[in-house]
C-alpha positions as CSV (number, residue, x, y, z in Angstrom):
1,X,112.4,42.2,71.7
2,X,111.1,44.0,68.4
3,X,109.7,41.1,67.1
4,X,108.0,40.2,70.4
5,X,106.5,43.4,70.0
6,X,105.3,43.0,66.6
7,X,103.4,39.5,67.6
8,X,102.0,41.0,70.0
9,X,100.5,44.0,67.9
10,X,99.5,41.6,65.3
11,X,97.8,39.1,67.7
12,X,95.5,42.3,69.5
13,X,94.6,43.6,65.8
14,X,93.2,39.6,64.7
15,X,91.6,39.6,68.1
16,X,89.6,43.1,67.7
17,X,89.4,42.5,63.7
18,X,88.0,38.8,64.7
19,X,85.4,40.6,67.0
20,X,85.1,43.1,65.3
21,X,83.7,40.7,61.7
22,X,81.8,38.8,64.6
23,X,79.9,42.1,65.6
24,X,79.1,42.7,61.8
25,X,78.2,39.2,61.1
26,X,75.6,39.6,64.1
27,X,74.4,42.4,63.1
28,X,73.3,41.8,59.5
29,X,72.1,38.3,60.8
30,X,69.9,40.5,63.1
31,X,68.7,42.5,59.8
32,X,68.2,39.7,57.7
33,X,66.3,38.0,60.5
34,X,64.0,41.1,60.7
35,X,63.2,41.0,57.1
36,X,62.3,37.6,57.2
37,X,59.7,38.1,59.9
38,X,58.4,41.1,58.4
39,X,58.4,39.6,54.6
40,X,56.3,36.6,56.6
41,X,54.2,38.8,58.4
42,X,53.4,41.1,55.4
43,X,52.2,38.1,53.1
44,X,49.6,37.6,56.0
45,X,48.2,40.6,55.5
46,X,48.4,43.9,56.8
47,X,48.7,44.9,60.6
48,X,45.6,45.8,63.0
49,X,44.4,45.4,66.3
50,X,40.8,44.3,66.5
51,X,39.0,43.2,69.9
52,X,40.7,41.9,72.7
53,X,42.6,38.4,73.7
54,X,43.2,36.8,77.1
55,X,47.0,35.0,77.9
56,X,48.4,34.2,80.9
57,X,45.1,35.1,82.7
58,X,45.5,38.7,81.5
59,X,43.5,40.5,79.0
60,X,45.6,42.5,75.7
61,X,45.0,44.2,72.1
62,X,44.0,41.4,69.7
63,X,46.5,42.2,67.5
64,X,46.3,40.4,63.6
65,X,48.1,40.1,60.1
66,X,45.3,39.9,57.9
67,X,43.0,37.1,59.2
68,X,45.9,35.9,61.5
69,X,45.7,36.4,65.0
70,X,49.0,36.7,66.7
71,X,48.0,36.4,70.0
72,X,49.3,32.9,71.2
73,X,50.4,31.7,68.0
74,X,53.7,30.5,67.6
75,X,53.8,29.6,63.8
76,X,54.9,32.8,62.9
77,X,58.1,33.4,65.4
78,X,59.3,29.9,65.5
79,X,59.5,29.5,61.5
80,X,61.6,32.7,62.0
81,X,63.7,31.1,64.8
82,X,64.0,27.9,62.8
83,X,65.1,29.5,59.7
84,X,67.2,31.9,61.1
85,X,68.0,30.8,64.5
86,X,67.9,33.4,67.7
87,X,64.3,34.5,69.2
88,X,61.3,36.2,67.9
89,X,59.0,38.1,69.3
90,X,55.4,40.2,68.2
91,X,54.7,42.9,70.9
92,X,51.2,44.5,71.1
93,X,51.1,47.9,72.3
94,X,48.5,48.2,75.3
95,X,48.1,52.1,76.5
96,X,52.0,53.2,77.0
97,X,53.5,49.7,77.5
98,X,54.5,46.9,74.6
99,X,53.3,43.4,75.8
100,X,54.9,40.0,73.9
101,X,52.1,37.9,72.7
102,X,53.9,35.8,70.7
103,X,57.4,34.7,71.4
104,X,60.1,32.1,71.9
105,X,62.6,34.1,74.3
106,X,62.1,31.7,77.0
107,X,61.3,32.4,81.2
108,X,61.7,30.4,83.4
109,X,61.1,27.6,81.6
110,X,58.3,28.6,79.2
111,X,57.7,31.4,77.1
112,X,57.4,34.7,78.0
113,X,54.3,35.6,76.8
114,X,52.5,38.5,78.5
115,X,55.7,39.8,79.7
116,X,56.6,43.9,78.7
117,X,59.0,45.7,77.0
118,X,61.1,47.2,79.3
119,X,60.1,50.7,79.7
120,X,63.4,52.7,81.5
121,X,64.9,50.6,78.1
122,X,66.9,51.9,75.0
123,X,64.8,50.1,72.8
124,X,61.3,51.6,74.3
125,X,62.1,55.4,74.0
126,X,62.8,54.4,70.2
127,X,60.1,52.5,69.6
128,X,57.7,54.6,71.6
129,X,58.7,57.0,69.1
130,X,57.8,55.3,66.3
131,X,61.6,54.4,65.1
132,X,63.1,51.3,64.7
133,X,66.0,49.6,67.3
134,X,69.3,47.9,67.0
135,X,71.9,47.0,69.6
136,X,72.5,45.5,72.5
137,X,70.0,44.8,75.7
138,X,69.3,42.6,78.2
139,X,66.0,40.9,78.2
140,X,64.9,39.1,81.1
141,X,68.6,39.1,82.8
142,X,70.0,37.9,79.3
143,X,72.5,39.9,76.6
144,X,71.1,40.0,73.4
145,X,72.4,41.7,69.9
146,X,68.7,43.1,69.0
147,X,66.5,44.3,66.3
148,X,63.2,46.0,67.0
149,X,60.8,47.6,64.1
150,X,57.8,48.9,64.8
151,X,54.3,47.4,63.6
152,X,52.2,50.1,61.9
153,X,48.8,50.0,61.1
154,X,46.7,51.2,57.9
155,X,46.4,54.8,59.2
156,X,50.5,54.8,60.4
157,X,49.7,54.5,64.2
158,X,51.9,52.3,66.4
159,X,50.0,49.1,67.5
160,X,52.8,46.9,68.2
161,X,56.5,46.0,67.5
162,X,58.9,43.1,65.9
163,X,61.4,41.8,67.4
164,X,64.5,39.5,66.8
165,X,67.7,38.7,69.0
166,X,71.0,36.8,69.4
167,X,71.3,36.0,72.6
168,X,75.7,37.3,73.5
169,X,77.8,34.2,74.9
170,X,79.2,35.0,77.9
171,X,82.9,34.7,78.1
């Protein structure tokens, strides 16, 4: 009966110590993946909104690295995604909300470009803030380990955000 027990005890702790390394393995993947985007968005050149930029029929902050418009360009979040696998997004910030201009988390089919940050969201009262996010939240209906940073201009004003996930196999 003892040594039931004891297999027992020892099967839970590799089950919560495999999750466990699993969690931490997503996570710095999700930090990594940050830095690459930023590190590929900084050699652009720095952050700034100039002008204006229609998607989706709508109208949003022009928002640029350097020379490099962000707005419908895909380069910059798909080299992320192929180098690092998961999504990538670039949120501008229009008035109080955060709106994806450039991204490869998917809806319905295509991407989800001119879609917002959810604003009743963890990741939004950090990020409206000016700090930076990491955990856990559902975009669009999915469960995704999450980074967001936000994108700072010259003068240190919040103009828009990065963003990389995992999306979380359901089990």
């Amino acid at each position: 009966m003892l040594k039931k027990v004891m297999v027992c005890i020892m099967a839970v702790l590799f089950i919560v110590g495999t999750s466990q390394a699993f969690a931490e393995d997503t996570d710095a993947k999700v930090k990594e993946s940050m830095k690459v985007l930023q590190e590929k968005a900084k050699k652009l050149g720095e952050a700034k909104v100039e002008g204006t930029d229609t998607l989706e029929g709508k109208t949003f902050p022009a928002l640029f690295f350097g020379t490099t418009k962000m707005n419908g360009n895909f380069a910059l979040v798909d080299e992320v995604k192929g180098a690092m696998g998961g999504t990538a997004t670039i949120f501008v910030k229009q008035d109080k909300d955060f709106v994806r201009i450039t991204t490869n988390v998917m809806k319905e089919g295509k991407r989800a470009v001119g879609t917002t940050l959810d604003p009743k969201g963890k990741a939004y009262a950090a990020l409206s803030t000016g700090m930076p996010f990491y955990g856990v939240v559902d975009i669009l209906g999915t469960s995704y380990n999450t980074g967001y940073e936000p994108i700072k201009n010259a003068k240190g004003e919040v103009i828009g955000i990065f963003y990389v996930g995992y999306p979380i196999e359901k089990k």
